[in-house]
N, C-alpha and C positions, 0 to 999 in steps of 0.2 A: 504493500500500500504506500502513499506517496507520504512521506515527510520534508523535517526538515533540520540538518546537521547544524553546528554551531561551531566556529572558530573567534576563540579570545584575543584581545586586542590584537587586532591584524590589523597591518598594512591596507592599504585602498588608496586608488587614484582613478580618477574619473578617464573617459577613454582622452581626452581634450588636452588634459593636464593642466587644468587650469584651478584645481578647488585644491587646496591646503594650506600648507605650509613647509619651506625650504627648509635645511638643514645645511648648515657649513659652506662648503663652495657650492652643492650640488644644485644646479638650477631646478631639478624637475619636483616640483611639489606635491607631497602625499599627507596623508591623514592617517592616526592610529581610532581605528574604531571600537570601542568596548565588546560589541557584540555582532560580529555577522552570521545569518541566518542563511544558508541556502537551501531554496526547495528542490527536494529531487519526485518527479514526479514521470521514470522513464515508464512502470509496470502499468501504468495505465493506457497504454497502448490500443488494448482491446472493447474498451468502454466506449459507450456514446459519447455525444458533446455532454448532456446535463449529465450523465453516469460521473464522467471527468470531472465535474466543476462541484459535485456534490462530494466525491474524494479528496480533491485535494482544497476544499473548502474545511476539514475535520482538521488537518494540520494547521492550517493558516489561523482556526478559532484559536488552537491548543499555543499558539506563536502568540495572538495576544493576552493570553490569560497568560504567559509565561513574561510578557512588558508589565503588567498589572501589578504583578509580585515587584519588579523593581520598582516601579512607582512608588509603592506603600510599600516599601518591606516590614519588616515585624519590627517593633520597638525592640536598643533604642536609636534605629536609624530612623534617619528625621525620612519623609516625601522627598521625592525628585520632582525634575521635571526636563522632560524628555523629549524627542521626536522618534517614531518609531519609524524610520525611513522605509523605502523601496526602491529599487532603483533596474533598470532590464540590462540594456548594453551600456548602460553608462557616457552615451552620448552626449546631453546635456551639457553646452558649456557651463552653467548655473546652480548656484545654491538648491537648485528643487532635488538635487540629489547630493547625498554626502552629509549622512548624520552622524555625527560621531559616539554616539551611547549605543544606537542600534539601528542596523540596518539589515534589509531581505534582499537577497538576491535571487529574482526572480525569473533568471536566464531558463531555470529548470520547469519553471513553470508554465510548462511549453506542450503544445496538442491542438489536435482540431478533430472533430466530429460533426457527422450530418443533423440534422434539425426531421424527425421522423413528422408524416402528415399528422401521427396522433399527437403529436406533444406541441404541434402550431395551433395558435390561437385562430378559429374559422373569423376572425374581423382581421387576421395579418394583410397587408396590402401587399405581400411579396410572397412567392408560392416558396414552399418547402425545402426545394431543389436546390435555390438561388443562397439559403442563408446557412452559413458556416459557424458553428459554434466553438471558440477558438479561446484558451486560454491566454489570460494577460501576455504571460511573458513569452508567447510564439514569435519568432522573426516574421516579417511580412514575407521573407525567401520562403520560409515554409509553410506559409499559409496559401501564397501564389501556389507553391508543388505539391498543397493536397488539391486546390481547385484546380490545377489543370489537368490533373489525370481527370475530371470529370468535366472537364470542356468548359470550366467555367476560370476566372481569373479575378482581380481586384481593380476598381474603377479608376484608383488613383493611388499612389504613395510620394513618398518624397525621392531625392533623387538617386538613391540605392533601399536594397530590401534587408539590412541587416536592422536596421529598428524593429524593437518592440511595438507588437498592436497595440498594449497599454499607454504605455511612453509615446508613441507618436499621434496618439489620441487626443492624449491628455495634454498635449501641448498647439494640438491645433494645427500640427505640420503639417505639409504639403506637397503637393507638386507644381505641375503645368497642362493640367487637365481642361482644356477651356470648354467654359461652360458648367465648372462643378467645382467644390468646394475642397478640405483639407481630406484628411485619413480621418475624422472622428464623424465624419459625412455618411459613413459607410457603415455608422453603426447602428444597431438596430434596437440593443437593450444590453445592461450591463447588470453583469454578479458580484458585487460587491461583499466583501468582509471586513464588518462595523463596529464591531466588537467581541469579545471573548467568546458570549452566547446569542449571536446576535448577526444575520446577515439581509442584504436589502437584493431583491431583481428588480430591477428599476426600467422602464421601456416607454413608450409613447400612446396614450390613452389611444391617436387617433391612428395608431398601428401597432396593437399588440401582439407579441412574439408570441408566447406561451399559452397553452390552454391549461386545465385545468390539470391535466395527465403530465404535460409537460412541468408545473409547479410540483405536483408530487414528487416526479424526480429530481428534482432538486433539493430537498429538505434533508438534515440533518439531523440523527439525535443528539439532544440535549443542546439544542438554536434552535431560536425561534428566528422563521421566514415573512420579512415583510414583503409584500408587493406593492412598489409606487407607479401607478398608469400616471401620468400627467407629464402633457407636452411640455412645460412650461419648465418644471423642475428635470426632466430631463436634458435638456438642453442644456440647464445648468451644471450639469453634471456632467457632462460629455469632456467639457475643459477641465477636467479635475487638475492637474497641479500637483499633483502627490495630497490632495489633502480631501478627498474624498471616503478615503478607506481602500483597502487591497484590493486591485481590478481582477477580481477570480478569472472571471470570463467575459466573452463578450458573442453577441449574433452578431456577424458580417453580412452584409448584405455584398453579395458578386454579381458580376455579369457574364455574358457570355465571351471567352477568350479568344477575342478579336487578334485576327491576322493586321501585323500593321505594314508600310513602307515606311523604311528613316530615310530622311533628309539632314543632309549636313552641308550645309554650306557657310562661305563668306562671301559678305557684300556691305557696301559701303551703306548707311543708311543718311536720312537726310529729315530736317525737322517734316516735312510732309508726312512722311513714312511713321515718324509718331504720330502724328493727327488720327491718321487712321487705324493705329493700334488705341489711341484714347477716347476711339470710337467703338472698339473692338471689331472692327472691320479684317477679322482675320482673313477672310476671302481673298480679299485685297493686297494683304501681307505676302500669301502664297502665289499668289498672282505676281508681285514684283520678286518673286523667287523662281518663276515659269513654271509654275501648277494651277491645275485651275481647280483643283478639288479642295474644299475647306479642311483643316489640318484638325486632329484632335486634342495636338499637345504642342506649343511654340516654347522656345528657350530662347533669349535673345542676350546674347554675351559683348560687351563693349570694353574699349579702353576706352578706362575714363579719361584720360589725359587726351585723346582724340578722340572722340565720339560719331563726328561724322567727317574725318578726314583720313579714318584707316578702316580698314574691313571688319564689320562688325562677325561675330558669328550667328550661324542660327541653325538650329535643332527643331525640326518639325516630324511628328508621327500622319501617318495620313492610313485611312481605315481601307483595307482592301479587299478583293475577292478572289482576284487570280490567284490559286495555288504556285509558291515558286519553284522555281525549278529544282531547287535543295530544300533540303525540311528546317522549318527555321530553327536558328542556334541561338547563340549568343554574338550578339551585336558588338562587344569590346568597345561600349562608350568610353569616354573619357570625360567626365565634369571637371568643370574647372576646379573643385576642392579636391579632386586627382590627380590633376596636374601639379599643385602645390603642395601637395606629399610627393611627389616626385622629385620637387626643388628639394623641398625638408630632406629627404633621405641623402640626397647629391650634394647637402651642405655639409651636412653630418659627416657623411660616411665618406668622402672624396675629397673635396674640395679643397679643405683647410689643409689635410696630408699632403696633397698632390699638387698643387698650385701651380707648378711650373708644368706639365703635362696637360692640364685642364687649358691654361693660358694659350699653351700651341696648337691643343684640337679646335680649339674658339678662335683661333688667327689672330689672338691676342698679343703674344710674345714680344713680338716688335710694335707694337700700335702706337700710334703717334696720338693718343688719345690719352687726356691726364689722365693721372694715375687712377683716383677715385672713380670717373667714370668707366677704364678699364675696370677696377676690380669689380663694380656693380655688374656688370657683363659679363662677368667671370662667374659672378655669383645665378648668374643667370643663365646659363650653361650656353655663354654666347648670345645670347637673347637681348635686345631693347628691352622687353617687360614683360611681367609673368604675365600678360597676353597675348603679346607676343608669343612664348613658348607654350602657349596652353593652345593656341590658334595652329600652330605647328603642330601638336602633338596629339590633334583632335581629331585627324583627317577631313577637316573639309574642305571639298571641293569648290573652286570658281564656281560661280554664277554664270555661266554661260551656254546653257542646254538646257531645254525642257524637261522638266519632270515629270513623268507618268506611275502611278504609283502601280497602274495595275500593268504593269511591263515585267513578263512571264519571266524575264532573265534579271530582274532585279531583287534582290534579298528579302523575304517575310522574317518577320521578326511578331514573336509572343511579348506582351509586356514582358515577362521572366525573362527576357533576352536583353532588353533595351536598360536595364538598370542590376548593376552592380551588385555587390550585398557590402564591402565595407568601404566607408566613407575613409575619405585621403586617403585612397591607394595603402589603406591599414598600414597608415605611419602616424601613430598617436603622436600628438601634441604639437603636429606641424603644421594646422591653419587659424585662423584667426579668422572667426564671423559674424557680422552682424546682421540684421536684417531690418526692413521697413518694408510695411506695409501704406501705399500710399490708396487714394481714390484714382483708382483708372483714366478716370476724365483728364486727370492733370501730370498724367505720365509724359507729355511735352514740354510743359512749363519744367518740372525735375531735374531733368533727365541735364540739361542745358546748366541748371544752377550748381546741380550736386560737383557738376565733371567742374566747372570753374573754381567751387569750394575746396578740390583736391589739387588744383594744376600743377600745385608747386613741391605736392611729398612726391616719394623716391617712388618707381613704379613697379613695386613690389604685389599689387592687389588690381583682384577687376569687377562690374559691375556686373553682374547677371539677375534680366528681369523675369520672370516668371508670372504667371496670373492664374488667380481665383475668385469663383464667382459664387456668391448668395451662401458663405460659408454656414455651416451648425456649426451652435455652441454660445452659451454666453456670453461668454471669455475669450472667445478666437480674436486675437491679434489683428489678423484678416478681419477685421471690424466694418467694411463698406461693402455693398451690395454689388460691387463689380473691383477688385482689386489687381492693383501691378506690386510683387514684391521686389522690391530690391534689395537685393544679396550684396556686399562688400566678404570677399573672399581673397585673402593674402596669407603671406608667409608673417606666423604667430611668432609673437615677441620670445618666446621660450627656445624655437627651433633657429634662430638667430644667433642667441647664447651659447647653446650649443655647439655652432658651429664656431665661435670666436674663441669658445675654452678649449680648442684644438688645432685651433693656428701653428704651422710646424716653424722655427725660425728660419728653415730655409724655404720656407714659403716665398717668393719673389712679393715683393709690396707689404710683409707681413700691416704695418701699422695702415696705411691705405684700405688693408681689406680688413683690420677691424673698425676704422673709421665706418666704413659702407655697412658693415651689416651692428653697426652702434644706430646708423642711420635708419636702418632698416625695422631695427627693433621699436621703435617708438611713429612709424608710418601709419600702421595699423589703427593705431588707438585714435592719432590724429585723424585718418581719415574719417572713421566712424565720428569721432565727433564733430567734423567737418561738416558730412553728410547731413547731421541734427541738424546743425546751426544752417544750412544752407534752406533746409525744408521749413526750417521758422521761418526764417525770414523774406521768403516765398510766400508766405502763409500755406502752404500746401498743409492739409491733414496728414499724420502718418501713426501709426502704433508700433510696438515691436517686439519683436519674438522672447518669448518667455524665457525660450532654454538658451536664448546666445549672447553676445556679448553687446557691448558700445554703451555702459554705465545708464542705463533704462534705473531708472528712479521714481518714488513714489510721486512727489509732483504731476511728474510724467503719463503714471499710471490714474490718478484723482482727475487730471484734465482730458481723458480717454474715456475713463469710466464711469465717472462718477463717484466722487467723496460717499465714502459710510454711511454717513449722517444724513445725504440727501436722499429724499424719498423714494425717487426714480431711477436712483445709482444702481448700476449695474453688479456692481459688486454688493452691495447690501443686500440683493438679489442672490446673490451668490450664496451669499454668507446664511444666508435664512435656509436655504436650500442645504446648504450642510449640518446645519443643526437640526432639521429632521432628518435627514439620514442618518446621521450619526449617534453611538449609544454615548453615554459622558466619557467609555471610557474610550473611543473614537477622539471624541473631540480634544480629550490632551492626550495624544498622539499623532493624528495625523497633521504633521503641519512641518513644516523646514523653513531654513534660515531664506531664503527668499521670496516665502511669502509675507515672511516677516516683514524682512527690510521695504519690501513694495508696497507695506500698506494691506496687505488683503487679507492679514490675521491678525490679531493681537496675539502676543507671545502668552499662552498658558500658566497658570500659576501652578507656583507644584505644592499642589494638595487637592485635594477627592472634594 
């Protein structure tokens, strides 16, 4: 049966490397955590979806009655107070993961099972087939590879499948799905564990999952099962944050696993060319790409330092029928946060040792070019800018020939082909990102302010736009009914470091090429804060992503959302919604240091 093991104060670092605290010279920062939990829940293999989620909901009860105890221990220890964390892959740049008294790690809490016609509620608006009952901590890669043995797939994720369905839910992530919202869009109804004795299925009154057979199997001895139907409070729910309670499971809602055609190309764009994207005129988009068929997914990658005076890229899906000639595989994308693990690992591992061999393959050696902008080139594996090498490194082709997607000799690809599973080329701690969500309308006015706000840092970072539309969720970030996100994606101040505490002296330019990547290391922060400062004073709307970076403060989040206090505050909303769900002894635990700092909790007192 599935439990769950415990390892005392261990080591932990987020995949990011950005939550701790250094020690001595060692730039990479980690956390001693008091208590980690992992679920193992392989033996359940053979069980339905609610069979799964009512197993390994009996451990996760026995996990909080076992936080309870520290809370209150027996006299004469005094009350704590705590956060009983969670956390999936550890992706999060952000305090929503990384507690240091007690955290679950929920890698193992991984599975997916069919939704039988007896256990679907006869009011579901979505037949049987289509919904996937899938525990929190599944990767989207394995939830994609139970739905496509059965010809079905997922409507959208972000831009690799190594993310948790919990985790990428609960934070409102995304992709370039146009026409449709984040990963928490997809979901149908969530299994929540609230307390010791105590779990919630929470779904949408005006499309419930479960019937009355299907509630059966779900129940636990010794917990009591609530059932919450209301649209209203599930929505709030759907952005949980880490502070709703342990996401047991969830229903997916799939579609059927559309054949696509990719598109890669560059091309120059021109303010026009936004007009029309800030109209969502994608037709039109593909049409200045020579397609005449409307795309289902766009990516739009820029330098920002040249916007519309160097060849932007673009990444389009286009929906097809021709069978291809080869049965489709994997695509070998490359996103621009893979290309920038690519630089990270080439700082690290090469560069600083090798310097003069790096210098001759780059046609550096002799360059009559000062020194500093040589070694920035260097660092660039010969490159102008990490757009440059990510535009290189991406295969796209000129704009110069018609695209036909349904042309029998050109590649089908499954979504499970067209995206990855680990973010930076699984080179932890080498990118730096932030994100904004602006209003689509004013994706032209932006686009023009932000690249002027940066002209003048080192060109270490790029802009990549992406869009969502009519997001769920309370809390989604993606907060306007037609959204452009922009991503700022460079090389992270950490993978910087690393590469300058390895500088060899016979490095040619040694002091040059720590000047550049000193320079380098403090781009990042600057541009993000750039980008802010650029979108105020635009007046432009934006929000910003939960789990990434660019100092997002509560101000920030009171003028987005709505202060506590006011009546129609979104978060007070929020927060009401959690205290019914929640048992007391939910509510001082489920919570972390950045809901804190943001405003959107009050820190727990420790006592009952």
């Amino acid at each position: 049966m599935p439990s769950i093991s415990y390892d005392s104060l261990a080591a932990w670092s987020n995949y990011h490397l950005t939550l701790g605290a250094t020690a001595g010279a060692n730039p990479i920062p980690s956390m001693t955590i008091e208590s980690i939990g992992r679920v193992h829940a392989a033996d359940c293999g053979g069980m339905s979806g609610l069979e799964r989620f009512a197993a390994t909901g009996k451990p996760l009860l026995e996990h909080l009655a076992k936080l309870a105890k520290m809370l209150d221990p027996e006299p004469p220890l005094e009350p704590r107070s705590f956060a009983g964390g969670m956390v999936g892959r550890g992706w999060s740049f952000s305090a929503l993961i990384g507690t240091a008294v007690s955290q679950l790690e929920c890698g193992g809490l991984a599975g997916t099972g069919a939704l039988s016609d007896a256990e679907r509620s006869p009011d579901c608006c979505v037949p049987a087939r289509s919904i996937a009952l899938t525990s929190g901590g599944t990767r989207l890669r394995e939830l994609v590879a139970w739905a496509q043995r059965r010809d079905l797939s997922i409507r959208t994720s972000g831009t690799h499948l190594g993310a948790t369905i919990a985790g990428g839910a609960g934070t409102a992530s995304h992709g370039s799905r146009l026409g449709f919202g984040g990963i928490q869009d997809m979901v149908l109804g969530m299994h929540l564990i609230t307390g010791a004795e105590e779990h919630v299925w929470i779904e949408r009154k005006s499309c419930p999952v479960l019937s009355d057979e299907g509630l059966k199997q779900l129940e636990i001895d010794g917990a009591t099962l609530r059932v919450v139907r209301d649209d209203d409070q599930f929505e709030d729910a759907l952005v949980h944050l880490g502070g709703m309670g342990v996401v047991n499971g969830m229903a997916i809602e799939l579609v059927h696993n559309q054949l696509f055609a990719l598109m890669r190309r560059k091309a120059c764009i021109d303010p026009d060319w936004l007009d029309e994207i800030a109209r969502g005129e994608f037709d039109k988009t593909a049409a200045r790409l020579r397609c005449k068929t409307l795309p289902e997914f766009y990516e739009l990658t820029l330098n920002p330092h040249a916007p519309f005076d160097d060849d932007a890229t673009h990444m389009m899906y286009f929906p097809r029928e021709a069978e291809p000639l080869l049965p489709p595989g994997d695509a070998g994308i490359i996103r621009p946060s893979d290309a920038i693990g690519q630089l990270g690992a080439w700082l690290t591992r090469y560069v600083a040792a090798h310097g003069a061999s790096v210098l001759e393959r780059a046609g550096l050696l002799n360059s009559t070019d000062p020194a500093l902008l040589r070694a920035l080139r260097m660092l660039l594996k010969g490159h102008e800018s990490v757009f440059a090498f990510y535009r290189a490194e991406g295969a796209f082709e000129p704009n110069t020939t018609d695209f036909d997607p349904e042309d029998a000799g050109r590649e089908g690809f499954y979504w499970s082909g067209l995206h990855p599973d680990e973010i930076s080329g699984d080179v932890p701690g080498a990118l730096y990102n932030a994100s904004y969500a602006i209003p689509l309308d004013r994706v032209a006015a932006a686009i023009p302010a932000i690249s002027k706000a940066v002209g003048k840092l080192e060109p270490s970072f790029v802009f990549t736009l992406r869009f969502v539309a009519k997001p769920a969720g309370t809390l989604a970030f993606t907060r306007f009914d037609h959204n452009a996100v922009i991503e700022i994606d460079g090389l992270s101040p950490l993978i910087c470091k690393l590469a300058a505490a390895q500088i060899r002296p016979e490095t040619p330019d040694p002091e040059e090429i720590r000047r550049a990547l000193a320079a380098l290391c403090v781009t990042l922060e600057k541009g993000a804060a750039a980008v802010r400062g650029a979108l105020d004073a635009a007046n432009i709307p934006y929000s910003m992503h939960w789990a990434k970076l660019g100092d997002l403060d509560k101000a920030k989040v009171y003028a987005d959302f709505g202060h506590p206090l006011e009546q129609d505050s979104l978060i007070r909303r929020w927060r009401e919604t959690r205290e019914q769900l929640l048992s007391p002894l939910g509510k001082r635990l489920f919570w972390n240091e950045r809901l804190i700092e943001l405003g959107l909790l009050d820190r727990p007192a420790p006592s009952s």
